[in-house]
N, C-alpha and C positions, 0 to 999 in steps of 0.2 A: 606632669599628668601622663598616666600610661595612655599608649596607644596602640598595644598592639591590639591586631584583630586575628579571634582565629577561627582559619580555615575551615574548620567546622561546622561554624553558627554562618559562614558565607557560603557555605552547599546548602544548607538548611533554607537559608535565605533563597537563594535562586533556585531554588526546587520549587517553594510557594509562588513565588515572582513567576516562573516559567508555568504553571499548570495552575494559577491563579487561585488555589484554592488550599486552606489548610489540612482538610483532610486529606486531600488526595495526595497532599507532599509528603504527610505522617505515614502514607499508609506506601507510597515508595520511597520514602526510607528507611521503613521498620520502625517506627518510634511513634509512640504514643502521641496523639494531638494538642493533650496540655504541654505535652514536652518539645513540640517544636513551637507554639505562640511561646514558650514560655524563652526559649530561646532568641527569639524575633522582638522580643520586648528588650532582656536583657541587650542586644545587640542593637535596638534602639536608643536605648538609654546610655550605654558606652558612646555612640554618635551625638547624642542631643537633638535628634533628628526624629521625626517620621516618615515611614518608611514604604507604609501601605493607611491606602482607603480602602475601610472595613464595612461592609456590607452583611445580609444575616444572608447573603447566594454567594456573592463570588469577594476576591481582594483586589485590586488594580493597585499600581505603584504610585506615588507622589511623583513628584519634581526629583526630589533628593534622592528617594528609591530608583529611578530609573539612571540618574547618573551614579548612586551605587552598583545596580545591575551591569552597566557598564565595566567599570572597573574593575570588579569581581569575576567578570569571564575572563578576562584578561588575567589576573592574578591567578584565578585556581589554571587557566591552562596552562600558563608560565609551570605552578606547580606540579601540574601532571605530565608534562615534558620531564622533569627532574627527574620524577619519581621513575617514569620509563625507563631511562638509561639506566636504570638498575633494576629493575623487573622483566624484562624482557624473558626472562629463563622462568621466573616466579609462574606459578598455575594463575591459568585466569579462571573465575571465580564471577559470582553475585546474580545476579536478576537480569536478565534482559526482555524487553516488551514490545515484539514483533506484530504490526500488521499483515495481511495477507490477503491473495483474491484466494475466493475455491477452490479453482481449478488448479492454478499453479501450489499452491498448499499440497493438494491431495495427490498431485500428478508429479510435482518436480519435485518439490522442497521437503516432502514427511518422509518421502521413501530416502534419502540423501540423508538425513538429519540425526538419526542414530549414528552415523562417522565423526559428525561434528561432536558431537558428545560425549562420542567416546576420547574422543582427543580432548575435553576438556569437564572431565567430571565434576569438579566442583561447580559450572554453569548450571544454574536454571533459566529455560525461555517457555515465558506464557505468550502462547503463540492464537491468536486471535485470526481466522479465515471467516469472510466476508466480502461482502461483493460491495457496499454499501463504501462511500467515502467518509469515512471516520476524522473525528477531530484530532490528530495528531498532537497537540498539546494538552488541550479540554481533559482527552483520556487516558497520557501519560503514556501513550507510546513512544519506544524508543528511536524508533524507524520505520516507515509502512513501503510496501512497494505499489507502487501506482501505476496504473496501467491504463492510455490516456494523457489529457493536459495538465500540467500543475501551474494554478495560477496564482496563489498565495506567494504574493514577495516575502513572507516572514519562514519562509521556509526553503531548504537546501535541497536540490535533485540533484542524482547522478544518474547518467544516462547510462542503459543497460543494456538496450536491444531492441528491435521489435518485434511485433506477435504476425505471425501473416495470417489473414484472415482469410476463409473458403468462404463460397455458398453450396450450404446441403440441403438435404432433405432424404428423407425415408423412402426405401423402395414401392411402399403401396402408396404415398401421395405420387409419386411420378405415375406410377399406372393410372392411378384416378385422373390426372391433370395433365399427363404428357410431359414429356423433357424439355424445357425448352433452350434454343439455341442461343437467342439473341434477349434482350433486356425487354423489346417489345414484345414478346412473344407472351411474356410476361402477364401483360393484361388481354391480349386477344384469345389465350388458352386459360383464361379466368385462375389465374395460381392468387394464393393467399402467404400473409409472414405470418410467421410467430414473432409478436413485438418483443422484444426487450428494455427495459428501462430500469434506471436505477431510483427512478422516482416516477411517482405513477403522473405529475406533471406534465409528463412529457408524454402527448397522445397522437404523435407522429411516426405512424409504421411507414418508413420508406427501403425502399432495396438501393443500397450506395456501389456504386464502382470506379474505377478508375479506367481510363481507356489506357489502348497504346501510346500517345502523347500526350498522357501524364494530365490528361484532362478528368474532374473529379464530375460526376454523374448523380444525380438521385430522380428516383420514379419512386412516386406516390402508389404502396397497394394496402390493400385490405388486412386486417387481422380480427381472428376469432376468439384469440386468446393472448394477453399481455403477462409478462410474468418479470419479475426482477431478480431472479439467481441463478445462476447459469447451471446448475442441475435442471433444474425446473426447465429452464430453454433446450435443453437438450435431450430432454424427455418428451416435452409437447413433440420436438421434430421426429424423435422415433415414434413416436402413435400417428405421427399422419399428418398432423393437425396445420402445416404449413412449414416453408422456406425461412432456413436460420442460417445468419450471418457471423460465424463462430471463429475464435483461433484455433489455429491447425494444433497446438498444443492441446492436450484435454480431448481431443475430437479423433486421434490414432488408433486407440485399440476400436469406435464404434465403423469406424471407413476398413479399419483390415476386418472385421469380421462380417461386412456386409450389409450392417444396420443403417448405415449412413450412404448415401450415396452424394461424390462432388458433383454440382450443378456450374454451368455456363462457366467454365476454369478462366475463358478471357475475358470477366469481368466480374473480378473481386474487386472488394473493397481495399482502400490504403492501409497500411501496416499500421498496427497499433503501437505506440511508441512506450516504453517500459523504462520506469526509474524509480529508484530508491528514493526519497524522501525520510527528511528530518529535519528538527529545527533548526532555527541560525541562530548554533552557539557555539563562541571558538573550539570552547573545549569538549572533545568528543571521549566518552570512556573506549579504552583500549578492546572493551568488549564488545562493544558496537562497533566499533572499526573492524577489527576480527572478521564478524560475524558478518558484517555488508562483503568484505574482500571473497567470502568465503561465496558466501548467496550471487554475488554477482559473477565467480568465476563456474559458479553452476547452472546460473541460467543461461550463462553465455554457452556453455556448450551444449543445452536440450535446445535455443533458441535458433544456433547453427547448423544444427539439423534437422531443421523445418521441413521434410518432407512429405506432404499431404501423401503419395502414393506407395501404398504399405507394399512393398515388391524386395 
């Protein structure tokens, strides 16, 4: 009896397997969706095996399918190790499918991103900015950076940096409201937040800090307006509209030109911690690896020179 299997019909396979859905597999790997079931049948049938529970929404693996997914990371990374010690020189090449917040999109990575490209024209990268936490598998990204906790075991961070966070606010709310010095001052000179959230769930406007001993702070205030993307939070604070808790990233050219003004500097909020995510799977394309080495030695150095005071 033949037994080889090939390589092929096992990317095909674990494409479905990982993004649980066949179209979405067809549709990154460029091939029509009769022609990847149709492969996943044949490649059933060569096993005597099934391989997925077929659903008319999503696919899930069997028994047998998850100890083939097993195996098959193992195998194609073994192959893609091979394949490297001889490509290394070769153009890199194909699709890549980045996650992104706004600010760091618009402010670090779009303006940088025309160098990567140009050093590798045959890539394409469909580049997704968004402030929202995306399914990372669900929608077939390659990598997202996350800004924040990541608490999915099924998924790989690399840690990158942190965001230092200010407290500002616009020069005509301080004159309406006074400056204030201390965190109490806070509610005694009547100041308001501009909420933020990334789900409207969450109806808890607090002002957060850290002291000098590393003790973590929050005071309950008022908001007049909630908004979830951080254009929008940093629009509400230049109109007036109240105290926004921002990274010093994104928020440089409105502080050097005056729009912004830093509030109470000894008591910001804790650093926001920043990493790369992607799934847990041995084998990583060369392109994605690339592209993470590249994005994380460029954040590292706009993240290095965090200095809020534009002098």
């Amino acid at each position: 009896m033949e037994t080889n299997l090939d390589l092929t019909a096992l990317r095909v396979f674990l494409q479905v397997a990982e993004l649980a859905h066949f179209s979405r597999a067809a549709d990154e790997l460029g091939l029509p969706k009769g022609r990847v079931s149709q492969i996943v049948r044949e490649l059933e049938a060569r096993l005597g095996s099934r391989l997925f529970q077929r659903t008319t929404r999503r696919v899930s693996l069997t028994p047998d399918g998850e100890l083939l997914a097993e195996r098959a990371r193992a195998l194609l990374a073994d192959a893609g190790e091979i394949e490297a010690l001889f490509q290394q020189d070769q153009q890199l090449g194909g699709r890549l499918r980045v996650d992104l917040p706004v600010r760091l999109a618009l402010d670090v990575v779009l303006p940088a991103l025309p160098g990567f490209l140009a050093a590798h024209p045959a890539l394409q990268v469909e580049l997704s900015c968004t402030d929202r936490r995306v399914d990372l598998v669900e929608e077939g990204f390659d990598c997202v950076l996350r800004v924040g906790a990541v608490h999915d075991a099924m998924l790989v961070a690399r840690p990158v940096g942190e965001l230092r966070m200010l407290n500002l606010a616009s020069p005509a709310y301080l004159a309406a409201h006074g400056t204030p010095r201390h965190p109490d001052e806070l509610l005694t000179q009547g100041h308001m937040l501009v909420h933020y959230s990334q789900t409207w769930a969450d109806r808890r406007p607090r002002f957060d800090w850290v002291d000098a001993d590393g003790r973590s702070h929050s005071l309950a205030l008022p908001a007049r307006i909630s908004v979830n993307h951080t254009d929008a939070y940093e629009t509400a604070a230049l109109a007036g509209m109240g105290l926004i808790q921002a990274p010093c990233v994104g928020m440089r050219a409105a502080l050097a030109q005056g729009r912004l003004v830093r509030v109470l500097p000894g008591f910001e909020p804790a650093p926001l911690p920043v990493r790369l995510v992607m799934s847990q799977r041995r084998h990583t394309p060369r392109r994605v690896r690339l592209f993470m080495d590249w994005l994380t030695a460029l954040l590292l150095t706009h993240l290095a020179d965090d200095n809020p005071d534009p002098s």
